[in-house]
Structures are given as C-alpha cells and as structure tokens.
N, C-alpha and C positions, 0 to 999 in steps of 0.2 A: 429682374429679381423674381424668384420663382416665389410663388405661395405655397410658405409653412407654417407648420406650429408643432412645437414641438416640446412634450409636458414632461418633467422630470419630479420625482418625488424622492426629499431628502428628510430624513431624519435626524430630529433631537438626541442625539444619544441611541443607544441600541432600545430604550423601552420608551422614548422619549415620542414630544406628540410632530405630525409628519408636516413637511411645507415643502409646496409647490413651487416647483420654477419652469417659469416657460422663454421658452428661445423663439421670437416671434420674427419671419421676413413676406413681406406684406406687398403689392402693387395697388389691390385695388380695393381688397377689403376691407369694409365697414361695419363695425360693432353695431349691435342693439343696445339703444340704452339697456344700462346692467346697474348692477352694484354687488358689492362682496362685501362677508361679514371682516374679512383682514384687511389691511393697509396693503395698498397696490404701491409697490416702490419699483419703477421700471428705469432704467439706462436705455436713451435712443444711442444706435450704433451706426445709423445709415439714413440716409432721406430725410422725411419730415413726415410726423405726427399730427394731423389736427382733435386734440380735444374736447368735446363739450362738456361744460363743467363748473356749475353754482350761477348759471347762467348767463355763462362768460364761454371761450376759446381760449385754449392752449395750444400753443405751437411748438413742438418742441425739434431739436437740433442736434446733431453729433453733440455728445458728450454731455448732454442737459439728463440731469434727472426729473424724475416727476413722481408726485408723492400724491395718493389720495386716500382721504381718509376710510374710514369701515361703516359702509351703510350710504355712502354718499353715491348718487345715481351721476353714472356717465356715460358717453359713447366717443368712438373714436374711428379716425382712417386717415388716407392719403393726405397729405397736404399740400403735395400737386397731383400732376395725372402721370406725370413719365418717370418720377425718381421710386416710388412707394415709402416702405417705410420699412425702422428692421430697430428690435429694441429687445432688451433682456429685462424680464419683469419678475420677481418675485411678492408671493401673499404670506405675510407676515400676519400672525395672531397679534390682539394689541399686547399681550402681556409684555412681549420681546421686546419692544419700545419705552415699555414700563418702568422697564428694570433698572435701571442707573439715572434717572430722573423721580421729581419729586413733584406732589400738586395732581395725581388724577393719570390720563390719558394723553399723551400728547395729540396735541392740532395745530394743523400746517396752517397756519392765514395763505400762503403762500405755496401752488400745488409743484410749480415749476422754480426748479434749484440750479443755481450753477458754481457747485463745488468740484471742479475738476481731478483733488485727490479725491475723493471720496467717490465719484463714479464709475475714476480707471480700479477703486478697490472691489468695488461692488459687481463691475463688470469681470476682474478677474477670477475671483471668489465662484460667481453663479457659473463661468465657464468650469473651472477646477470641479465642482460641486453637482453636473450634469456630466460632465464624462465619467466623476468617480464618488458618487455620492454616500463617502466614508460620515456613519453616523457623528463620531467624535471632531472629524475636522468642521463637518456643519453643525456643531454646536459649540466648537469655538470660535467660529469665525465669525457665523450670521449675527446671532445675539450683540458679540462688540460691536460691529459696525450699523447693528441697528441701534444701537444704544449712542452710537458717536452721533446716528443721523436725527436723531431725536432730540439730543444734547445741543446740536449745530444748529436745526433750524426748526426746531418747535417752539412750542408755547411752556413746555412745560422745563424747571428748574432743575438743572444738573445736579444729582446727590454727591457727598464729597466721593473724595477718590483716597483718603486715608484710609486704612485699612489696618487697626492694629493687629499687629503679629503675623504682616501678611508674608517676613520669611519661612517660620513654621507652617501657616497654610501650605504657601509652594512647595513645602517640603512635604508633607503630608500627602497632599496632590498626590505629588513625583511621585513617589511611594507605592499609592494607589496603583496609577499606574501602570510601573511595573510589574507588579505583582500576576497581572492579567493580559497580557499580551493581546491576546487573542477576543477579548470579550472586555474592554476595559470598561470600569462604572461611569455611569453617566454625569454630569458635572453637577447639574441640578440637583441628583444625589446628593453624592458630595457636599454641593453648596449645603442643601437642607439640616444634613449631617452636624455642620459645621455652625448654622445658623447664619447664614451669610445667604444673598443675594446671588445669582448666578452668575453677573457684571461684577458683584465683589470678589470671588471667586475667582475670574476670569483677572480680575485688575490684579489681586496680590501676584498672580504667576505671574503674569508679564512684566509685572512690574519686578521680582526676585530674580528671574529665572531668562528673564529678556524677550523670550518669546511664548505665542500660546501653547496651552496644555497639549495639542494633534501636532504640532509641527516639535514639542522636544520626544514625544511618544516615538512620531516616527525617525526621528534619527538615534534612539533607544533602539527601535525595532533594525536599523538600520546596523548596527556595530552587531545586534545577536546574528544578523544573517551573515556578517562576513565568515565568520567561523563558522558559520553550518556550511559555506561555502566552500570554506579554503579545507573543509573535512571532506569535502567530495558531492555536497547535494545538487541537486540542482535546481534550478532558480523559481522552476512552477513550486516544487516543492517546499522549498525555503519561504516564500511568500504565505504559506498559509502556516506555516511552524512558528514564525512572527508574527502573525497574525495582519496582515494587507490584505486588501479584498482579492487579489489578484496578483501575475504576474507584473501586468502595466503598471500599477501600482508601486508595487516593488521596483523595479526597475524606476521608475518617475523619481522617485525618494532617492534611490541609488547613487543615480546621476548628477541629482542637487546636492548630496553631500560631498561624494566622493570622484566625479565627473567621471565615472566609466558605466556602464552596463553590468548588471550582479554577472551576465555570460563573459563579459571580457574580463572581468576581476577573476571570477575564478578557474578560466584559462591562462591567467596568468600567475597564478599563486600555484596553479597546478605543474604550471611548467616549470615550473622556480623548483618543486620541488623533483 
C-alpha cells in the first residue's frame, strides 16, 4: 500500500461554507496528537486503524465508521505492521450535525459505529464528491447523511420529520431550480427564505419528489441536453449549456438515466435522422 493523502475541498452551495475530504492510504504513518475545530467522521476501507482517544484505543476495521468529536485531542496509525491502513474521512462544521436534531450539539459516547448502510452511503458519496465536487449535490447529500448520523448515534434528539406543506416546498424548490440551470440557489437559501431548517428543506423534497434536490436537477439537466444534442451540439458543449461541471459529468448523469453516452445518443438520433 503506497503512502497517500489526498485533500479535496467541496462546497455548500455555490456561496456556501467549503468542507474537506481526505482519501487517506497509509503503511506506516503516525499522526501527531491533533484535534479539529469539526467532527472527524472517517469510513476505514482497508487494514486496521489504531486510535488514541479519551484515553482509550480504537481499532477500527473494513466498514467501521468512526466519529470524533470537535476539539477532542487524538492521534492515529498502523494497527499492524504489514497490512497499513486506508480510510475516507470527512471534517464536518458542527452546525451540519445540528440541523435535524434537537437539545445542543451532538456527542458520540461512543467514537466507533458499526452501521454498515450508513458507511457503504458515506463512503459512496465522499468518492462521487472528490472526483466531482458539484456544489449542489454536496449540499444535498452531506448535510442528510450527517444529519441521519447524528439522528442514529448521538446524544442528541431527532427533530420531527413533518413538515407542513412540504408538497409546495418541493414544488417551489423544483421551480427554483430550473429556473437556473447553470448557477442554481443554494438550499440553505432557500431553506432561509422559506423559514425552514436545511434538513427540513431537504426532508419536504425527498419526501414529495422521491429523491434529493442535485439528483432531480440533474436529470432536469439531463432531458435539456438530449435536445441540444439531437440538434447537432456536441457533448463538451452541451455540458456547460446545462450547466454540469464538465463533460464527465455529463456523461456520468447520462448514462444513469438513459444508459448510453451523450456521444452515442447523439450519433444515434443523428443517424436516425
């Protein structure tokens, strides 16, 4: 296992505040005792972790999460000598933990989790979120699932999950939205706007609409490029008319909607015609 690190910075929203994620694979390196002002929520992916921590060891394991708090001193490394170590860690502000819970700040009694959905989400998510770190899809994504991890195994109390009128929000959302392809408002916006929470927010869409506010955007964005495609553009270009960061992008969304490539759809709508 070769030694890396590797630091991605993803944004709230296009004006939103930025959070870290690091893709760490490790043989022999040892931390300094440290601490951070955010919540360290890391996914081991490989080996074994030993952590020092409230003057205890954590061991942690393929598919264990581990959660520590903001301000709390710790160090870490190998937990043998021949496997290393290899884990996906994100620094979350506490607000983002805040947000769909009641009572203060959440606190882990407990720094090591073994919630097997909730790692393979967090581990999906940090991969998706370092190769294409779209402001909107990490600010619908992180927020829930820090807010589910807080909900799950904190201290602190789950706020409800009613939401009056949360058809019209989703609709309102939508709305938004579209309207902006290219530069869509931030949610927290929005939520403020609305007077709602950014997990309230986040809860009326998913709950109306079935899925989050970046994943119905981009198959919105997904239906405007078929037509700019099947008119003759081509697909670098289509991607930024839709507003995707990129071709990759494009193309990624493409593929999950419609299982072809934007280059094979419209060599085939070309040749049709």
């Amino acid at each position: 296992m070769a030694e890396q690190a590797l630091w991605t910075r993803a944004r709230l929203g296009h004006e939103g505040p930025p959070l870290d994620l690091l893709t760490a694979n490790f043989r022999r390196h040892t931390y300094a005792p440290h601490a951070h002002d955010e919540y360290t929520i890391g996914v081991c992916v490989g080996g074994s972790e030993v952590i020092d921590y409230r003057g205890g060891h954590i061991r942690t394991g393929p598919g264990t999460i581990v959660v520590l708090d903001p301000g709390e001193m710790h160090t870490g490394g190998p937990g043998n000598a021949t496997d290393g170590y290899a884990y996906r860690a994100l620094y979350a502000g506490p607000s983002l933990l805040a947000d769909g819970t009641l009572g203060g700040l959440p606190h882990f009694r407990e720094p090591l989790l073994d919630d097997p959905e909730l790692a393979a989400a967090l581990r999906l998510t940090h991969t998706e979120l370092s190769a294409c770190p779209d402001p909107l899809e990490a600010e619908s994504r992180l927020p829930w699932l820090l807010t589910a991890l807080a909900r799950r195994h904190s201290t602190a109390r789950p706020a409800s999950d009613v939401i009056p009128g949360a058809g019209a929000i989703a609709r309102l959302v939508r709305d938004r939205l579209a309207d902006d392809l290219t530069a869509p408002p931030p949610l927290a916006g929005l939520a403020a706007d609305l007077g709602l929470s950014r997990y309230q927010l986040l809860r009326a869409f998913r709950t109306t609409m079935g899925i989050p506010p970046y994943a119905w955007l981009a198959q919105y964005r997904v239906s405007r490029a078929r037509a700019l495609l099947a008119a003759g553009l081509r697909p670098a270009e289509v991607a930024t008319l839709v507003g995707f960061a990129d071709q990759a992008h494009l193309t990624r969304w493409f593929r999950r909607v419609l299982g072809v490539t934007p280059a094979v759809y419209r060599n085939s709508v070309q040749d049709s015609r």
